[in-house]
N, C-alpha and C positions, 0 to 999 in steps of 0.2 A: 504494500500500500504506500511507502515512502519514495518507492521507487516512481510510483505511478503518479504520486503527486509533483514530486521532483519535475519529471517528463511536464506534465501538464504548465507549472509553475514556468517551464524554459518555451514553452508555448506550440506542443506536440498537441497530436490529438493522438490519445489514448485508444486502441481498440481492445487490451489484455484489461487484466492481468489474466496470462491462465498458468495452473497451476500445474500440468502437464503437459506432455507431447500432446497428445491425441485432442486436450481442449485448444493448445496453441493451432496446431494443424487444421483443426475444423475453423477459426478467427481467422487465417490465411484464404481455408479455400471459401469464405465468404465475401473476402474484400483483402485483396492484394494490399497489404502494406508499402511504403516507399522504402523504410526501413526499420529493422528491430532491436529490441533492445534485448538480451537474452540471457539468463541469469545459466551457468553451467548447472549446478545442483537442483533439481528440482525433488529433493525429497529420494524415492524408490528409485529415482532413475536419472539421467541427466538428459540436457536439451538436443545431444548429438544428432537425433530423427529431426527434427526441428531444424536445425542448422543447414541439414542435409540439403532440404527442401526448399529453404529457403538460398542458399548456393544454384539450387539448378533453375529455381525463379528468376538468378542475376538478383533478390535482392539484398543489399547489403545490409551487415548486422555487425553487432557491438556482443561482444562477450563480456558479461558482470561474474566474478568469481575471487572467492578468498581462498582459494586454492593458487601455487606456486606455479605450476603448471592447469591454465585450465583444460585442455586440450585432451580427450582419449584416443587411441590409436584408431588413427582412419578418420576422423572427424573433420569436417569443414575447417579451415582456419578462417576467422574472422579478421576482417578488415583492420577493427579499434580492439582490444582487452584492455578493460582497466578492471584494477582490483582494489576490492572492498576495503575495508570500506571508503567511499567514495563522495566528494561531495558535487555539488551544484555545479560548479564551474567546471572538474574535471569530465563531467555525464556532459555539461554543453560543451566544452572543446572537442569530445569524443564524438557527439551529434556533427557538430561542424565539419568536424575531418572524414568523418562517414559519407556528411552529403559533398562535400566537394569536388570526391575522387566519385564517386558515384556519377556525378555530373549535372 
């Protein structure tokens, strides 16, 4: 929910939070995002299926992770990783640098 507010407060529009793959997945195949914000840990599983999907969409995404490595073997690498905790400025430098190279 901080996260969500964060986004909003830097002037996003919010289509999440989901709390898994399968409810991320179904928020994508509703309404194509321009770009995501994507926490590695999602509890039982991580975002890797998520990532996937979004890599073969073209669209770009930000990895959120208090892990050293976020990344599991085979996984999308993400454009931006910053690590937790994180504030305001660093989530809008990381939006910035996502949409630039994006285009």
């Amino acid at each position: 929910m901080e996260l969500e507010q964060t986004l909003i407060e830097l002037g996003c529009e919010v289509a999440g939070p989901a709390g898994s793959c399968d409810a991320a997945l179904a928020i994508i195949a509703e309404r194509r995002p321009h770009l995501a914000v994507l926490d590695v840990n999602l509890g039982r599983e991580t975002s890797g299926r998520v990532a996937e999907v979004l890599r073969a969409l073209g669209v770009p995404f930000i990895y959120c992770t208090g892990y050293a490595e976020p990344l599991e073997d085979g996984a999308p690498q993400a454009a931006v990783v910053i690590r937790k905790p994180f504030d305001t400025k660093s989530l809008g430098d990381a939006i910035r640098r996502i949409s630039e190279t994006a285009g």
